[in-house]
C-alpha positions as CSV (number, residue, x, y, z in Angstrom):
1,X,-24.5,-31.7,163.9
2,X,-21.6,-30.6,165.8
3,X,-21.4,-32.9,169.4
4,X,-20.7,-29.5,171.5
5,X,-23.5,-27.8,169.9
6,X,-25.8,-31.5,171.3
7,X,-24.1,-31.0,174.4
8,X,-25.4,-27.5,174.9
9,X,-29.2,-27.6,173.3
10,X,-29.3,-30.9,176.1
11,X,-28.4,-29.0,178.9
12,X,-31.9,-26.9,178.4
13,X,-33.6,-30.3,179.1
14,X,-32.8,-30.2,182.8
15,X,-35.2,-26.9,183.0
16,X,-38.5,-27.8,183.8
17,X,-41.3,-26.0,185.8
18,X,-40.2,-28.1,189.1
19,X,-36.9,-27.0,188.5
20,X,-36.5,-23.4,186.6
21,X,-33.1,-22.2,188.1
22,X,-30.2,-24.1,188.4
23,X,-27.1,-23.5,189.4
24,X,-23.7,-24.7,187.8
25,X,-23.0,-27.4,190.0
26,X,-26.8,-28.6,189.7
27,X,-26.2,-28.7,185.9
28,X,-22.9,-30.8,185.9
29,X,-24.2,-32.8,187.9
30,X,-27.0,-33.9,186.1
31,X,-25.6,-33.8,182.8
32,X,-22.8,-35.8,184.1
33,X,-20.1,-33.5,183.0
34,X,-16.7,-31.8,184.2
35,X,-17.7,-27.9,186.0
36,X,-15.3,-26.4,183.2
37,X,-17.0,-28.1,180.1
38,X,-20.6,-27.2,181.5
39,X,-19.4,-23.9,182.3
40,X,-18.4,-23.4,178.9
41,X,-21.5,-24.8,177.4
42,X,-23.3,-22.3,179.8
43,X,-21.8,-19.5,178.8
44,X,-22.7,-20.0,175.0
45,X,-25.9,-20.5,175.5
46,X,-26.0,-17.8,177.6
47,X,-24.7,-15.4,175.0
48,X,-27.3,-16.8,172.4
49,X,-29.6,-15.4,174.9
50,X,-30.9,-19.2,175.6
51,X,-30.1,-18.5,179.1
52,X,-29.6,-16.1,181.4
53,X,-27.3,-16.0,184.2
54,X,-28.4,-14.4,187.9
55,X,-26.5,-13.6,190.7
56,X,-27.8,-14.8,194.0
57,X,-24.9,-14.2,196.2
58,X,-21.4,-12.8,195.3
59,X,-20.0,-15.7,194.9
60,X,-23.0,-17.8,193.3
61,X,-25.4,-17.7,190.3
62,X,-27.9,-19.3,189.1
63,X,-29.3,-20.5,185.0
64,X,-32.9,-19.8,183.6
65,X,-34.3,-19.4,180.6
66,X,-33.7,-16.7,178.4
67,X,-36.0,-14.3,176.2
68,X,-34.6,-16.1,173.2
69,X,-36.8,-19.1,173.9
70,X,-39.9,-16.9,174.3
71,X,-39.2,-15.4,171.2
72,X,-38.4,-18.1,168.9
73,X,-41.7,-20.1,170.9
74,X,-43.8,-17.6,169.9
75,X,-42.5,-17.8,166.3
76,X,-43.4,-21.3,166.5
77,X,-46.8,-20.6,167.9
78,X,-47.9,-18.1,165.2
79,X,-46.6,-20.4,162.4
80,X,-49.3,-23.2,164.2
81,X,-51.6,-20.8,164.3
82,X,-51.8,-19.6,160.8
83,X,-51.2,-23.2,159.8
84,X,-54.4,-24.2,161.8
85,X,-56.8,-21.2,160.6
86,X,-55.8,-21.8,156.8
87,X,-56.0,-25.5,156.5
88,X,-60.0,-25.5,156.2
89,X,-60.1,-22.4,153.8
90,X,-57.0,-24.1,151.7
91,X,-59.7,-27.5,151.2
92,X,-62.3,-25.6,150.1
93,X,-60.4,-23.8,147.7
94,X,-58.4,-26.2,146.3
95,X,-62.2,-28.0,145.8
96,X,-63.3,-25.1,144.2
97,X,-60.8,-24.5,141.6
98,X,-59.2,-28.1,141.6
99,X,-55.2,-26.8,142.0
100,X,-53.1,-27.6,144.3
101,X,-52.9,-24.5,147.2
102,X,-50.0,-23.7,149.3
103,X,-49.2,-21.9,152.8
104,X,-45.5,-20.6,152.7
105,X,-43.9,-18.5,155.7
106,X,-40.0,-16.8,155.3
107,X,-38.5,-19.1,157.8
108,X,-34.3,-18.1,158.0
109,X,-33.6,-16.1,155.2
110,X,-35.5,-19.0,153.0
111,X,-39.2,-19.6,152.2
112,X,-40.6,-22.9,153.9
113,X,-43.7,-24.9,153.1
114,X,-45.9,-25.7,156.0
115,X,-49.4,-26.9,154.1
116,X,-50.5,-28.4,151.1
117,X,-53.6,-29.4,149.6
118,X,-53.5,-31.6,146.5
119,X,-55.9,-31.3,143.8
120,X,-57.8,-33.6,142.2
121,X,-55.9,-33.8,138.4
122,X,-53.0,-36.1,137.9
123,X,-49.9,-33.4,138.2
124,X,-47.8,-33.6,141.2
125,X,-45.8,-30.9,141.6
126,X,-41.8,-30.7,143.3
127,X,-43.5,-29.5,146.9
128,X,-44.3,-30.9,150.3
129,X,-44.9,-29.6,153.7
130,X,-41.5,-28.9,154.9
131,X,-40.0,-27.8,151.6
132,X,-37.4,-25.0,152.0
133,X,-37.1,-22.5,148.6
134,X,-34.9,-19.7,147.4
135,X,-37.0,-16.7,148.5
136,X,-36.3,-15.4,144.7
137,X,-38.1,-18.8,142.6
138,X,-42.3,-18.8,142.6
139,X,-44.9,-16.3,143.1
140,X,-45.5,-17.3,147.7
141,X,-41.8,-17.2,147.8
142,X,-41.7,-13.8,146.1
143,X,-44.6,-12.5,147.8
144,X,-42.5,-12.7,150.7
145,X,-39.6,-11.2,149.7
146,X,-41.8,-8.5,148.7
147,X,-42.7,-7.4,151.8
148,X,-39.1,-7.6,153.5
149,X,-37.0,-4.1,153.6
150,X,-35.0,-3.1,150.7
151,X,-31.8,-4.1,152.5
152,X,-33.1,-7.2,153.4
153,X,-34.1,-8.0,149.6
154,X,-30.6,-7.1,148.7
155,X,-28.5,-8.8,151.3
156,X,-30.8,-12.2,150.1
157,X,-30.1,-11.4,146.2
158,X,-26.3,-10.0,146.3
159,X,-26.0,-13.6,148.0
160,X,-27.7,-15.2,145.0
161,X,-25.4,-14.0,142.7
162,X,-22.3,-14.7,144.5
163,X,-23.4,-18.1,144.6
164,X,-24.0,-18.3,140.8
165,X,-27.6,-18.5,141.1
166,X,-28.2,-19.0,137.5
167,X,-32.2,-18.8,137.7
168,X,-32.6,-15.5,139.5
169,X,-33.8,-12.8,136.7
170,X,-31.7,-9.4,136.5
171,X,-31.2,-7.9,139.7
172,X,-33.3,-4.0,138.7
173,X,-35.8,-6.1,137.3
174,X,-36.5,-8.2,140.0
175,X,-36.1,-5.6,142.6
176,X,-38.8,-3.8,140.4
177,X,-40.8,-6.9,140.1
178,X,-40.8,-7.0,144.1
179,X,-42.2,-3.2,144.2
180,X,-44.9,-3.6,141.9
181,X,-45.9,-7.2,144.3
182,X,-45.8,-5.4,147.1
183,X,-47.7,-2.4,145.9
184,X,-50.2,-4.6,144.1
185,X,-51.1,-7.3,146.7
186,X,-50.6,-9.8,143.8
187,X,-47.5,-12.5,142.8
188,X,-47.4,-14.8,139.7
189,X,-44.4,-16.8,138.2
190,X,-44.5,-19.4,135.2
191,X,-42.2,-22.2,135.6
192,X,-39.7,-20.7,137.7
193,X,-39.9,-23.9,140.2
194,X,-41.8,-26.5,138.1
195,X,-41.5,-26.5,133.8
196,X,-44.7,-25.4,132.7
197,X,-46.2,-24.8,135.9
198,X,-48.0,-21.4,136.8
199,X,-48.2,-20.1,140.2
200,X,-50.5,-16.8,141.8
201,X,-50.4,-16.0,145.0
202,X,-51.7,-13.4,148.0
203,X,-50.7,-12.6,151.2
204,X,-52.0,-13.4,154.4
205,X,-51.7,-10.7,157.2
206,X,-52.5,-10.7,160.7
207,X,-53.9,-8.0,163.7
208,X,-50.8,-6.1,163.2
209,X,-51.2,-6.0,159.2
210,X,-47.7,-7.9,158.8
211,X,-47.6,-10.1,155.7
212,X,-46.9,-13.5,158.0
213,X,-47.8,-15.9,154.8
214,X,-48.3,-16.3,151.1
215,X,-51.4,-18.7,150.0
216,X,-50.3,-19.9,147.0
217,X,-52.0,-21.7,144.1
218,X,-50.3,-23.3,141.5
219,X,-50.7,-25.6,138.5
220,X,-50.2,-26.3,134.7
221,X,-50.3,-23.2,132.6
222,X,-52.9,-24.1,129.8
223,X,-55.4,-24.0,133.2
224,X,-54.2,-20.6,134.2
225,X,-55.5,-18.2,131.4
226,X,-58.5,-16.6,130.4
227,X,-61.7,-16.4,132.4
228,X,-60.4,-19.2,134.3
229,X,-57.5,-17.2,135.4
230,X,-59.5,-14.6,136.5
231,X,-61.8,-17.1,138.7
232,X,-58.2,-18.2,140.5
233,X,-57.2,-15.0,141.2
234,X,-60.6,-13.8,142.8
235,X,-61.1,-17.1,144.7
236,X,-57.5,-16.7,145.8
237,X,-57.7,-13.6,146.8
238,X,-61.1,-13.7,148.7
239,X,-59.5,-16.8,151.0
240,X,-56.3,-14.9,151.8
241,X,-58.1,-12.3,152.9
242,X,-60.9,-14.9,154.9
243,X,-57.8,-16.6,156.9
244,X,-56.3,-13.0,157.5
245,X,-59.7,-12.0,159.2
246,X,-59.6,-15.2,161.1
247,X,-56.1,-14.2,162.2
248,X,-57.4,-10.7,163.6
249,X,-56.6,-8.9,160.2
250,X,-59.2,-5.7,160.1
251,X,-58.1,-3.2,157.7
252,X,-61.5,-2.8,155.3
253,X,-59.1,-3.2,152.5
254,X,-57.7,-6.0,151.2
């Protein structure tokens, strides 16, 4: 990582609830730099809205926190708490229909694994908490797309393109493929991230009926047909809609 962008992300260490204002001099002091270099490093952070700068006299100001922190903590917050109210309901279904079940969030233009339950069979699929995705490849990551603005789906898949993404399906027909998810409730894929590998998945929303996760369940395709497809989607579908509930979701439907 670039050393001036360490330089700056430090200086919010020297904020604490002793100490929530500081003033210029405080901070090179502390940090043990020249008034020029912290200035500078200030002033970034202070446009990144990490800081804001207030005037106590005319000819001195002092640092604090800025909104962007709040916002990005509470980002942080909600992606605990949906990670905490899903885990148990993820156990039990993956007990119940032995697959492997996944929580995915849209984390910075990509989709990002935050929980995983194994199943009990011998596959082992290319996933682990942490895993970042094209938002484009697998039915959670498509789920979220799905409920992103048109602009926003377009900005993500004119980039995909540019870059030679050679697994991305025509652009109409996945833009059409992303209607029918969102109007539906419902994503699928077949082998789009793993060969031979089927994927459903359904959304998780919260108080404010955002889509704020996909619960994904996903597997080898000889298990995903027939009656026992059906069972999937149903058990699927009833704990996406459990954790929503537990999340303050109360729209009587689903």
């Amino acid at each position: 990582m670039n050393q001036s962008v360490l330089k700056a992300l430090g200086l919010l260490n020297y904020f604490t609830g002793d100490t929530p204002s500081l003033t210029l001099k405080e901070i090179a002091q502390q940090a043990g730099i020249p008034k020029p270099t912290a200035y500078r490093l200030l002033s970034a952070l202070e446009a990144g809205g990490f800081l804001s700068k207030v005037k106590v006299t005319e000819h001195d100001s002092t640092y604090q926190l800025g909104l962007k922190l709040l916002e990005l903590g509470q980002i942080v917050t909600d992606q605990l708490e949906v990670r905490t109210a899903a885990l148990p309901y993820m156990q039990q279904l993956a007990a119940e229909v032995n697959e492997v079940v996944h929580l995915v969030i849209h984390s910075q233009d990509e989709a990002a694994y935050i929980e995983k339950v194994d199943s009990f069979r011998a596959l082992q699929l290319n996933t682990r908490i942490g895993k970042r995705s094209p938002l484009y490849l697998g039915s959670g990551p498509k789920m979220l797309l799905a409920h992103m603005s048109r602009y926003q789906q377009e900005v993500i898949l004119d980039k995909a393109y540019a870059e030679g993404e050679h697994r991305v399906a025509s652009y109409e027909h996945l833009l059409q493929e992303l209607a029918e998810i969102y109007e539906t409730g419902y994503a699928s894929s077949i082998g789009e991230q793993d060969a031979d590998t089927t994927g459903i998945t359904y959304p998780i929303c919260d108080y404010s009926d955002d889509v704020i996760a996909a619960l994904a369940v996903s597997g080898l395709s000889r298990y995903f047909t027939g009656d026992n497809l059906t069972k999937l989607q149903q058990k699927t579908r009833e704990t996406a809609e459990t954790i929503s509930r537990k999340l303050g979701y109360r729209r009587p439907d689903f």
